[in-house]
N, C-alpha and C positions, 0 to 999 in steps of 0.2 A: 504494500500500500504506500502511497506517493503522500505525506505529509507535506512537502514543500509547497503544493499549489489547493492546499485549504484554506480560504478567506477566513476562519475564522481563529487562526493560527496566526501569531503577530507577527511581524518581519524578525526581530533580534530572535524569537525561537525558531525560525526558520532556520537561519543562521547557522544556530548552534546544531540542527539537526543537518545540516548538510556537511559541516565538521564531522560527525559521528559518521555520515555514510562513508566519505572521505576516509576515517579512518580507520572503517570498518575492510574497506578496500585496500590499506595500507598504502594510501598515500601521506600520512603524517604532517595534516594541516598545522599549523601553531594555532595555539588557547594561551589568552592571558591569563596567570596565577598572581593572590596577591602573595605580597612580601611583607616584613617585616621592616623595612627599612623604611624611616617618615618622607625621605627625599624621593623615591621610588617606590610606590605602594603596588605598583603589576607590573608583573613580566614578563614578557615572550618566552613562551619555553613550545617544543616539538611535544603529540600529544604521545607519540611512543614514549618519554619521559614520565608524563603525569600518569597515563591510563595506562602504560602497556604496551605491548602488543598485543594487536588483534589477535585472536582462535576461533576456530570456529566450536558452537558449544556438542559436547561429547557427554551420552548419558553414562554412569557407570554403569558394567555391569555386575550383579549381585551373583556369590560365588556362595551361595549356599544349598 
């Protein structure tokens, strides 16, 4: 299902969910984090950094 072109979906979460396809595909858009630092409060970081890498999900299987 396409969330990017539902009106009732804001543009900044559009955004963020095109990130996530992006990075679900392992293209490793940048996400700002904040920091701690008062002169620099957000970062640019890579989101294989914050999130990961992508996997695709695996159910376990049960060895009993």
């Amino acid at each position: 299902m396409d969330l990017s072109l539902n009106s009732n979906i804001s543009k900044d979460f559009r955004k963020l969910l095109g990130k996530v396809y992006r990075w679900r595909k392992n293209k490793n858009p940048s996400v700002s984090i904040e920091t701690t630092e008062k002169s620099k409060p957000f970062k640019k970081v890579k989101t294989n950094e914050v999130w990961g890498k992508p996997s695709s999900y695996v159910m376990k299987k049960n060895d009993s």
